[in-house]
N, CA and C atoms as an extended XYZ file, in Angstrom:
153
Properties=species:S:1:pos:R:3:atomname:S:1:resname:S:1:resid:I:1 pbc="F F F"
N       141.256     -114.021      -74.883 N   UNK     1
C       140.929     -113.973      -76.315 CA  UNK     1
C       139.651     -114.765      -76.588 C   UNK     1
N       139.024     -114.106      -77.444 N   UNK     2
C       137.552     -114.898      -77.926 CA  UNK     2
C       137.722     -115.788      -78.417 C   UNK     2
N       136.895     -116.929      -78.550 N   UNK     3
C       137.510     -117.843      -79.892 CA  UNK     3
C       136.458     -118.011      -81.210 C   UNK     3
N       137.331     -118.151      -82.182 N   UNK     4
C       137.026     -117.870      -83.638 CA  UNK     4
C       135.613     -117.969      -83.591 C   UNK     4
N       134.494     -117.620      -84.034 N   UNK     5
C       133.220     -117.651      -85.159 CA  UNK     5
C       133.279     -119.286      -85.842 C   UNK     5
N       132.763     -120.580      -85.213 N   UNK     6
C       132.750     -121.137      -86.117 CA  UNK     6
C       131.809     -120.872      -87.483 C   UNK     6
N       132.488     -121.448      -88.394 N   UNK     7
C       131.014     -121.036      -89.715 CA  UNK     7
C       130.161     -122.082      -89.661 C   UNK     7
N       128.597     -121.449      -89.717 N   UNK     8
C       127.936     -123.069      -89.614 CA  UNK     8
C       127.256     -122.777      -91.164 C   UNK     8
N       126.939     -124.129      -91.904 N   UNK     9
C       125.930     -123.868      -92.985 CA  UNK     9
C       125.034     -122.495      -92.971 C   UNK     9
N       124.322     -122.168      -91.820 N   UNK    10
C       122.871     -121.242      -91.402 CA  UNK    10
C       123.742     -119.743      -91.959 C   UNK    10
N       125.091     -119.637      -91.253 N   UNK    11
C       125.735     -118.220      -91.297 CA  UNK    11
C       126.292     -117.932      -92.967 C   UNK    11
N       126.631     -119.226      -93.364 N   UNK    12
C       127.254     -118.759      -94.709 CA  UNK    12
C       126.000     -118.984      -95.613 C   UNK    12
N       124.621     -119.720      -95.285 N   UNK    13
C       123.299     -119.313      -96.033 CA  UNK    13
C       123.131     -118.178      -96.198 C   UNK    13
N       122.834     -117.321      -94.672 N   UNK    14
C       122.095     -116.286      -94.424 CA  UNK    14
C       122.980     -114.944      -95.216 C   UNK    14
N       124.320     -114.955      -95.519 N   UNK    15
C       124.747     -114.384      -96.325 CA  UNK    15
C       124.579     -114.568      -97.841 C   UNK    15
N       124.745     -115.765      -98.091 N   UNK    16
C       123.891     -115.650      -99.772 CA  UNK    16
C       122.472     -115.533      -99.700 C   UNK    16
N       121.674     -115.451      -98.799 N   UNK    17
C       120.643     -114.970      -99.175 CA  UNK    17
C       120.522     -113.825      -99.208 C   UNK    17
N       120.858     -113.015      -98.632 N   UNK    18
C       121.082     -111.642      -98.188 CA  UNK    18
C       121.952     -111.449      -99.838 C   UNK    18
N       122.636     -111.672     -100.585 N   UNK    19
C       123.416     -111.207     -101.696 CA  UNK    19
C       121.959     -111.884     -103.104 C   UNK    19
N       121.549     -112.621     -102.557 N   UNK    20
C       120.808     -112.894     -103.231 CA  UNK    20
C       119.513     -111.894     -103.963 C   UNK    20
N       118.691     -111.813     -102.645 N   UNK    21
C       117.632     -110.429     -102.656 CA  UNK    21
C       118.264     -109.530     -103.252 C   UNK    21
N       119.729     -109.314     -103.057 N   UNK    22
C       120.321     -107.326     -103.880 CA  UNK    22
C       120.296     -108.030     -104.764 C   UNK    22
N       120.714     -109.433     -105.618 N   UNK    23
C       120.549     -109.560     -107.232 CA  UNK    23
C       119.022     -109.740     -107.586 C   UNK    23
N       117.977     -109.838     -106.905 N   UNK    24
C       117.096     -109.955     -107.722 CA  UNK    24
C       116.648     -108.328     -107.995 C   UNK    24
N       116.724     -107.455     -106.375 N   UNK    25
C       116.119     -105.866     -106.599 CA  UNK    25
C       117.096     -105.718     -108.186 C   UNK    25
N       118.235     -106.120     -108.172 N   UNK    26
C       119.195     -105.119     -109.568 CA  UNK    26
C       118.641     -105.686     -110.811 C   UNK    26
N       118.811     -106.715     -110.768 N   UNK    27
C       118.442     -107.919     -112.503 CA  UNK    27
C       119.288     -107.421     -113.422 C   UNK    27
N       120.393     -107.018     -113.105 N   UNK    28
C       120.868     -106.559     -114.345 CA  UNK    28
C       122.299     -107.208     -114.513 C   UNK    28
N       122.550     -107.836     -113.257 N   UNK    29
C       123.528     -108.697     -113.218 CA  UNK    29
C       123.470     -110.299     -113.827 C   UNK    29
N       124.468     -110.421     -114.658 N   UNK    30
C       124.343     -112.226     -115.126 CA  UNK    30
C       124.311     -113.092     -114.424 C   UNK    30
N       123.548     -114.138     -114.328 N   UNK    31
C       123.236     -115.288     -113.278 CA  UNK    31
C       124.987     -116.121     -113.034 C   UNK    31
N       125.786     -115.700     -114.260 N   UNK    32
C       127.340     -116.569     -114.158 CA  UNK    32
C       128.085     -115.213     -112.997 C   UNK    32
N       127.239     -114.413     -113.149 N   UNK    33
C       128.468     -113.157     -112.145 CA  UNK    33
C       127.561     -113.344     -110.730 C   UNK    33
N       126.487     -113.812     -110.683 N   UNK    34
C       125.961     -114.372     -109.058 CA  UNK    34
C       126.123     -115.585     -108.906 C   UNK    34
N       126.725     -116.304     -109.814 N   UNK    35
C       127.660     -118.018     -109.076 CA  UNK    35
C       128.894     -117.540     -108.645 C   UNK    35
N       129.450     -116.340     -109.576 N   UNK    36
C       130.957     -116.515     -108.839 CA  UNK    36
C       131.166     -115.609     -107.588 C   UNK    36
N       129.829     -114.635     -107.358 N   UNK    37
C       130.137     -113.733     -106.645 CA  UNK    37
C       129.886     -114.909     -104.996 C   UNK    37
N       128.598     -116.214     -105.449 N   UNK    38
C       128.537     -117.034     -104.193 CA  UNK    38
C       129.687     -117.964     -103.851 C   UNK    38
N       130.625     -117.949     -104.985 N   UNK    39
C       131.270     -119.174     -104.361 CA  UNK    39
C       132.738     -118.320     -103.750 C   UNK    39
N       132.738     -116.778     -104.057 N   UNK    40
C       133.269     -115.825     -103.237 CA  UNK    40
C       133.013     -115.720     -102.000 C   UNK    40
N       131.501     -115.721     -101.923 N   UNK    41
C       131.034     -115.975     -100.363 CA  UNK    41
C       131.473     -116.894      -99.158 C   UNK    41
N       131.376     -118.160     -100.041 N   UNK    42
C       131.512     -119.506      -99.343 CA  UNK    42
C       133.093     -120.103      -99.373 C   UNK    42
N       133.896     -119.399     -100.239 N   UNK    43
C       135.198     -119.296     -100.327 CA  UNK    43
C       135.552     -118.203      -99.068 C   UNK    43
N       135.087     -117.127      -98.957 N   UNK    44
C       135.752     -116.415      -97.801 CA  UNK    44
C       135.209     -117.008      -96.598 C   UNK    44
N       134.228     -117.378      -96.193 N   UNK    45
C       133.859     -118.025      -95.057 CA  UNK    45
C       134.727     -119.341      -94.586 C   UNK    45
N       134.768     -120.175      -95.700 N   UNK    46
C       135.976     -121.543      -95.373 CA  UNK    46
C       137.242     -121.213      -95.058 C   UNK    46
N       137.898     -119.768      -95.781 N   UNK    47
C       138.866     -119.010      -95.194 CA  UNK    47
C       138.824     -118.834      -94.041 C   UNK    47
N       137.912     -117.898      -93.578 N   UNK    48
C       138.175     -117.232      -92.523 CA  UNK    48
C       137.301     -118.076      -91.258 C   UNK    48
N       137.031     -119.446      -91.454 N   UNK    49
C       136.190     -120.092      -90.719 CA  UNK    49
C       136.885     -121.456      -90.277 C   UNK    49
N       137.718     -122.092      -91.679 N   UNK    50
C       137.677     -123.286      -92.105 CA  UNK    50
C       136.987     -124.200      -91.126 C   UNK    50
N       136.182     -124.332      -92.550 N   UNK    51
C       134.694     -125.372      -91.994 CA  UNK    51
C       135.390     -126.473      -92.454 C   UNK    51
């Protein structure tokens, strides 16, 4: 068996940045619906990581 993916800071960055760029191409999203959509991010990563 492999072992887990730790999460490092760099991996759960490189995903909000990456969610980041699609909110700026859209702009049509509220800056309060791209805090909760990041702390979705960084919430599933501590899940599935626990950092």
């Amino acid at each position: 068996m492999a072992k887990p993916i730790r999460a490092t800071p760099t991996l759960v960055g490189k995903e909000a940045l990456v969610f980041l760029e699609k909110m700026k191409q859209r702009e049509r999203i509220s800056p309060s619906k791209a805090d909760i959509q990041l702390i979705k991010i960084i919430d599933r990563h501590s899940k599935l990581f626990r950092i």
